[in-house]
N, C-alpha and C positions, 0 to 999 in steps of 0.2 A: 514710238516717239517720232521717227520720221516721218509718218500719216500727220501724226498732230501740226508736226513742223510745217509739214507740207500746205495743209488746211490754213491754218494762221498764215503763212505766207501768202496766199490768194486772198483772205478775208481781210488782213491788216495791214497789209506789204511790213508782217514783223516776221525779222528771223531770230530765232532761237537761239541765242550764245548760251556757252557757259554762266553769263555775266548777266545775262538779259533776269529780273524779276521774275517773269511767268517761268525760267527753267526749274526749281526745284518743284514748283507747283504741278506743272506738267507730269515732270515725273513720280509725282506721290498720286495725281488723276491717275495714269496708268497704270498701275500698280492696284488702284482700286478698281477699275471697267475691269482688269484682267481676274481677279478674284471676284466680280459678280456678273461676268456678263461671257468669257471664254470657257467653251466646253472642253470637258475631256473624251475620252473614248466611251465613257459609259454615257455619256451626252450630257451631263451635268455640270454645271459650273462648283467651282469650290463655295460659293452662300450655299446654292440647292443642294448642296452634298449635307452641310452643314447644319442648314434651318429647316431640310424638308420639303422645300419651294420655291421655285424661280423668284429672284428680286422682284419685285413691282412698287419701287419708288420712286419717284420724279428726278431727269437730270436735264441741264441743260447743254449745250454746248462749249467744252473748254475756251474761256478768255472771251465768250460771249456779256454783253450789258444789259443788266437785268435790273429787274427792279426788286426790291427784296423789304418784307413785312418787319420794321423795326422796332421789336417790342420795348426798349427805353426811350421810344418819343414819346413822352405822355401829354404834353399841353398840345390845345386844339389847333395852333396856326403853327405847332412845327409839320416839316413833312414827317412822315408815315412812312411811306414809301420809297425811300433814297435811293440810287441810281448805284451800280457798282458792275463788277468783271468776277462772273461767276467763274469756279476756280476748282472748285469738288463739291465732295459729301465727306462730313465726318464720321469718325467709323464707330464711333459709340453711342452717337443718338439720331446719325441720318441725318442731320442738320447740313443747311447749304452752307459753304462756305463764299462768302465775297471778297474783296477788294475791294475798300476807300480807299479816298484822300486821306483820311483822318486814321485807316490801317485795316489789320482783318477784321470782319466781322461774320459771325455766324445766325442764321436766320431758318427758321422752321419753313417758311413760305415765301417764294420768291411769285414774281408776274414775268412771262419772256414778253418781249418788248415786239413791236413788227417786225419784219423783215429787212425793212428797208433802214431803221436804227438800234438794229441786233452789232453790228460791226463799226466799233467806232476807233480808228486808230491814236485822235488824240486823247479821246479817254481813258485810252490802253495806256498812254506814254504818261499821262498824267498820274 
């Protein structure tokens, strides 16, 4: 949680309260990277004990803006692609989770955005 904290603090100038949004989210990300991505002594993470095989799904960076494939925009001049503050993966279908304006939303397929507008503080606040 302090690396994350750490991280987010150089990328947003946001700190982590108790009070801040992104803190329970944070901690239910960690929580999941620590069950598919920390090894034990036999060198396997708790998924690869589990399923057999190293995770190999897609993540992006916590509190990062992303753009994410939304399957209930069906008419042709809505956006498609909405803008949001990736946040995790869910644990029972692997699906992204995001952040709108309008609240969570979960999405099969996100796009990371450049580098240069991967880190957006007022989108974060917003």
């Amino acid at each position: 949680m302090r690396t994350e904290n750490a991280k987010l603090g150089k990328r947003l100038n946001v700190r982590l309260t108790k009070d801040h949004v992104l803190t329970a989210w944070a901690v239910r990300h960690e929580a999941w990277l620590v069950n598919r991505f920390q090894t034990g002594a036999d060198g396997k993470s708790a998924w690869q004990r589990v399923n057999g095989r190293p995770y190999t799904g897609s993540v992006a960076n916590f509190a990062e803006k992303v753009q994410f494939r939304d399957p209930k925009q069906r008419g042709k001049l809505e956006e498609r692609w909405p803008q949001g503050i990736w946040v995790g993966k869910t644990l029972l279908d692997d699906s992204h989770i995001v952040l709108t304006s309008d609240g969570v939303r979960t999405a099969r397929s996100i796009a990371r955005m450049s580098p240069d507008k991967q880190w957006d503080q007022k989108f974060v606040e917003a």
